[in-house]
Residue, then its C-alpha position, 0 to 999 in steps of 0.5 A: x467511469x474508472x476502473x476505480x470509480x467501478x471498483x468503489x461503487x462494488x464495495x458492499x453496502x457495510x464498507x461504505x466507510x470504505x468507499x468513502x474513503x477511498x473517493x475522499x483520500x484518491x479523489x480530486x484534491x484528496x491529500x493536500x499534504x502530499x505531492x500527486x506522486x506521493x499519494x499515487x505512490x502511496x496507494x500503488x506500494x499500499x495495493x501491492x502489498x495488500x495483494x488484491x489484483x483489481x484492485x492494484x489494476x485500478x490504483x495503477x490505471x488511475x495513478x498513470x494519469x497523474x504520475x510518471x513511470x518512474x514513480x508508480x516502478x519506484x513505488x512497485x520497487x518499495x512494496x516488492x522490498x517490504x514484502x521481504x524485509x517485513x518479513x524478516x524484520x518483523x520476525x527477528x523483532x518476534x522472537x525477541x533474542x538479541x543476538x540474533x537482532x545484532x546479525x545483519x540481515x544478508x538481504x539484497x536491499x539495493x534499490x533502498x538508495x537505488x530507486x530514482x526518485x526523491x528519498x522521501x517519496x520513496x520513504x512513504x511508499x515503504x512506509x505505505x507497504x510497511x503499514x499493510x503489512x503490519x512491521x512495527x520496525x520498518x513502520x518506525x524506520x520509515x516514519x524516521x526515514x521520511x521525516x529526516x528527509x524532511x516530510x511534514x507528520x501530516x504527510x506522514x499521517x496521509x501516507x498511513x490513512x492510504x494505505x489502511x483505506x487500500x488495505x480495507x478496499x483489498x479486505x472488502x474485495x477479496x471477501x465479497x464477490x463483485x462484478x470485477x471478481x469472482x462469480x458467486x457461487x449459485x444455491x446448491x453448488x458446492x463451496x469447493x470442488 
């Protein structure tokens, strides 16, 4: 069994939804509307931003099987500038003054066009991170991205259903103890030490 597979069958009882999910979208024949590197890099964009590391070790395990290296780095490389730039996007956009919109923002985003791949792979892994992390602007701008690059909505869509299963499977992970987590804590122990 996979390191997935494991992981899945430890999501509880009330993530069966989940669970499902997961096998259905990462399984054999799960996203037809997307290339294997597109949905493994999907989900390993969607895994980093989601933080969960069990979680980002199964995705990467499974995903070697099926991807090249350059991929799974590039989709690493999507979610690694996502986690700057939702941040920085989503808060101008927060506070809602124009000027301040107008400034450009004096980040380092080379590896935007310096990824080695397809752009269009590379837009649905930022979109992937994007949607996990909640960024209304870059989610648009990715959305944009791909389909100027000539990616199907289906496809667009597929990305999307990756990364909110993802981002459920991390929740679920991070609430519960399972065999791949922390050890529960026994009656009597105390919560925090």
């Amino acid at each position: 069994m996979s390191e997935l597979e494991t992981l899945r069958q430890a999501l509880p009882d009330y993530g069966k939804d989940i669970r499902l999910n997961l096998g259905s979208l990462l399984g054999s024949g799960g996203m037809p509307e997307l290339t294997a590197a597109q949905t493994w890099g999907c989900a390993i964009a969607a895994a980093v931003a989601a933080r969960q590391p069990a979680l980002l070790r199964a995705v990467e395990a499974e995903a070697a099987r099926a991807i090249d290296p350059a991929t799974a780095e590039a989709a690493r490389t999507a979610a690694a500038l996502m986690a700057m730039t939702n941040v920085y996007y989503r808060a101008v956009h927060m506070a809602g003054d124009a000027d301040l919109a107008k400034l450009p923002a004096g980040l380092r985003m080379n590896a935007l066009t310096r990824h080695g791949i397809a752009q269009a792979d590379f837009e649905l892994f930022g979109l992937a991170a994007s949607a996990v992390k909640g960024c209304e602007g870059c989610t648009r701008a990715h959305v944009d991205g791909a389909r100027k690059h000539g990616v199907s909505i289906q496809a667009v869509q597929a990305a999307l259903r990756i990364a909110a299963v993802i981002h459920a499977a991390a929740t679920l992970l991070d609430a519960v103890p399972t065999a791949t987590s922390a050890a529960p804590i026994t009656a009597g122990e105390p919560a925090l030490a």
